[in-house]
C-alpha positions in Angstrom: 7.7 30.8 0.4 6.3 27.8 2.6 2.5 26.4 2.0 0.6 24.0 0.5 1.3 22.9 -3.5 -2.1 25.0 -4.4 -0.1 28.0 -3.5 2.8 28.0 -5.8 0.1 27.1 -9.1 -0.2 30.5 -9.4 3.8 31.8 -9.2 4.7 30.8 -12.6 2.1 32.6 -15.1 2.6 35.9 -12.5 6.2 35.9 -12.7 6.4 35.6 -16.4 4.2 38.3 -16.9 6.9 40.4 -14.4 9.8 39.0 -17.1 11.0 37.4 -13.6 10.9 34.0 -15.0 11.9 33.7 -18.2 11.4 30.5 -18.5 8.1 29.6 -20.8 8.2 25.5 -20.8 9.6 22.6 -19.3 13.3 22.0 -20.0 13.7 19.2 -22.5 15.6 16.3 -20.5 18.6 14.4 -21.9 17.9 10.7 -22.3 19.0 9.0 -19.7 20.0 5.0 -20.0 20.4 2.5 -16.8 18.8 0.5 -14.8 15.1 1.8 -13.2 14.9 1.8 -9.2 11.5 2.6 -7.3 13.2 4.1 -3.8 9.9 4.8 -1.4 9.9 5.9 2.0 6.5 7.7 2.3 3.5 5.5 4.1 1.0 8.1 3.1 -2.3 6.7 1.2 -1.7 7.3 -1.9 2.0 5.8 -1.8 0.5 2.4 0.0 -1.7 2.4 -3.2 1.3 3.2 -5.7 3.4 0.3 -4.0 0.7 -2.4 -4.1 0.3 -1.3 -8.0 3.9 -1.7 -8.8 3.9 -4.5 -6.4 2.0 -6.7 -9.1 4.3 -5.6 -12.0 7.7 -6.0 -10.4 9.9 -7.4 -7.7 9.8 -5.9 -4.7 11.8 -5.8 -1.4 10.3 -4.4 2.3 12.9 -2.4 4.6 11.6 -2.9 8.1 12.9 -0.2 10.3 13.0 -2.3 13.6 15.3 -4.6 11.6 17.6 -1.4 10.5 17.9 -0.9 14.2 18.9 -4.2 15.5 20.7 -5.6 12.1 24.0 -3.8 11.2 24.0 -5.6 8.0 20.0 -4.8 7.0 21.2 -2.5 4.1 23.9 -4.9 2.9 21.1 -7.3 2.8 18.3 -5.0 0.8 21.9 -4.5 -1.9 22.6 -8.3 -1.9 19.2 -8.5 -3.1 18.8 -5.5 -5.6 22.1 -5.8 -7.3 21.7 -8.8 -9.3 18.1 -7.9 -10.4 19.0 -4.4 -11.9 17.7 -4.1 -15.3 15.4 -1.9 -17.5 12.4 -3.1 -15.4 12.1 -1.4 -12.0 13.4 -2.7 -9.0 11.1 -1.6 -5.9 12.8 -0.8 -2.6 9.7 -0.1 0.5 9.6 1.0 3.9 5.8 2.2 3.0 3.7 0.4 5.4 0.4 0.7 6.8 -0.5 3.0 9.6 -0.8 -0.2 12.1 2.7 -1.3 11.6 4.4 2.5 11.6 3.0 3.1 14.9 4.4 -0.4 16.4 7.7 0.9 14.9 7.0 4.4 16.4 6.4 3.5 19.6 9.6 1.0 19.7 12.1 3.3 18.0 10.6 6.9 18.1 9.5 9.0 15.4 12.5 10.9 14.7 14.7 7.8 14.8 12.6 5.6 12.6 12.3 7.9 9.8 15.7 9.0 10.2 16.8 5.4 9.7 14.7 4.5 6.6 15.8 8.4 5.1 19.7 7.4 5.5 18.9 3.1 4.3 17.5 4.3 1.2 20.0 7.4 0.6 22.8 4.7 0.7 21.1 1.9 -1.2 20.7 4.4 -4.1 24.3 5.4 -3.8 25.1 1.8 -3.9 22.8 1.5 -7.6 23.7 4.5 -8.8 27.1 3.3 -8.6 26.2 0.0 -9.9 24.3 1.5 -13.6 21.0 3.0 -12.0 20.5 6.1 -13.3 16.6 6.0 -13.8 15.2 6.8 -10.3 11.6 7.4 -8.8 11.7 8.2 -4.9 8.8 8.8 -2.7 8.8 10.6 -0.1 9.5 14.4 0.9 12.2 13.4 3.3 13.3 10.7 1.6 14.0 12.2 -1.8 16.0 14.8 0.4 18.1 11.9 1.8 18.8 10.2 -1.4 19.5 13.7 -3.7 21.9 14.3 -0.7 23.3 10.7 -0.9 24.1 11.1 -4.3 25.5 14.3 -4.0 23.2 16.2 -6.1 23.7 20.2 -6.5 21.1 21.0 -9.3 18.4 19.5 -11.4 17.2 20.2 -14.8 13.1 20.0 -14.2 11.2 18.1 -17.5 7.7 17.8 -18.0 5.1 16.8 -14.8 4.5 13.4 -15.1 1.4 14.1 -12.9 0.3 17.1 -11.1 3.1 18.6 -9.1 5.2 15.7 -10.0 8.4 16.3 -12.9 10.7 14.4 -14.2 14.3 15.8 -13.9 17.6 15.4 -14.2 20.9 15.5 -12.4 23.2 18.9 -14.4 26.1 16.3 -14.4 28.4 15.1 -17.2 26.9 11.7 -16.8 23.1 12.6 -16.1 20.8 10.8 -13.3 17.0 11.0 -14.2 14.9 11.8 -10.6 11.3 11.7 -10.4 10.9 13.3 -6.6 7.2 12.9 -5.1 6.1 13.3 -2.0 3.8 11.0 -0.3 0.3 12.2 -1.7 1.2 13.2 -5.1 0.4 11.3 -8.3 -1.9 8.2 -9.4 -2.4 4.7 -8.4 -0.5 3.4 -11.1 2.0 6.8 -10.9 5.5 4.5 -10.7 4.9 2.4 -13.7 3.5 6.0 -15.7 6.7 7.7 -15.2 9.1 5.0 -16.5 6.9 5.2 -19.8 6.5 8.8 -19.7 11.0 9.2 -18.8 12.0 10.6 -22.8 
């Protein structure tokens, strides 16, 4: 089925009462230890407001997509930066920008080629983390939490308790688990980052 979010509310309560979905709560996750990585590649409203929150609690690097296009070594950079600083705080790794700067980069690269660059940065700069102890991750972005499950070669998730509306925690079905909290751009709080490490069992 394709729609909006508002659709889907009602799919769960029906299909139980079918026995279709047996399922009657969230799963309970594993607890998962590593470092914490904010990966966001929406620029939608809420997401410019999540970033400047999480801005104020944590380090944060910017990944301009005009410099992905003329600087072969713009991701080794954004790791050069992040792998040192890995640690239980998060780490914040943007392309989120406001709507200003993503038309400049729109009109200079093209739609499709500017969000197709930031989508592949970030899926190898959380295959790069992940490799390097990071296995607490928030991504934001429809497209972008594509990119970096795919990165990571993810096949299935376990889905935990909403951290907000529409928003759960979840985790990777491997031996060696990877906890993903996959939002697109509009969904969740202000202060929605910095809920979902506290909220991550």
């Amino acid at each position: 089925m394709t729609g909006g979010a508002g659709l889907a509310l009602g799919l769960p309560d029906n299909l139980r009462r079918t026995q279709l979905l047996k399922t009657a709560a969230p799963s309970e996750l594993p607890r998962v230890n590593g470092h914490a990585v904010v990966l966001s590649g929406s620029c939608s409203a809420a997401t410019q407001r999540q970033v400047a929150a999480l801005q104020r609690q944590c380090e944060s690097y910017a990944l301009d997509a005009l410099a992905l296009a003329r600087d072969p070594g713009a991701v080794a950079k954004a790791l050069a930066w992040a792998q040192p600083r890995l640690g239980q705080k998060p780490l914040l790794i943007y392309s989120t920008a406001a709507p200003k700067q993503i038309e400049e980069v729109q009109v200079a690269l093209g739609r499709e080629r500017a969000g197709a660059m930031v989508e592949q940065a970030l899926g190898e700069i959380a295959k790069d983390l992940v490799a390097r102890g990071a296995r607490r991750l928030v991504v934001a972005g429809g497209e972008t939490s594509g990119a970096v499950v795919t990165a990571l070669g993810i096949t299935g998730l376990r889905v935990g308790a909403e951290i907000d509306p529409g928003v759960p925690w979840t985790a990777s079905l491997d031996e060696k688990p990877i906890a993903l909290a996959l939002k697109s751009g509009n969904f969740g709080g202000d202060d929605f980052f910095l809920k979902a490490f506290r909220e991550l069992p």
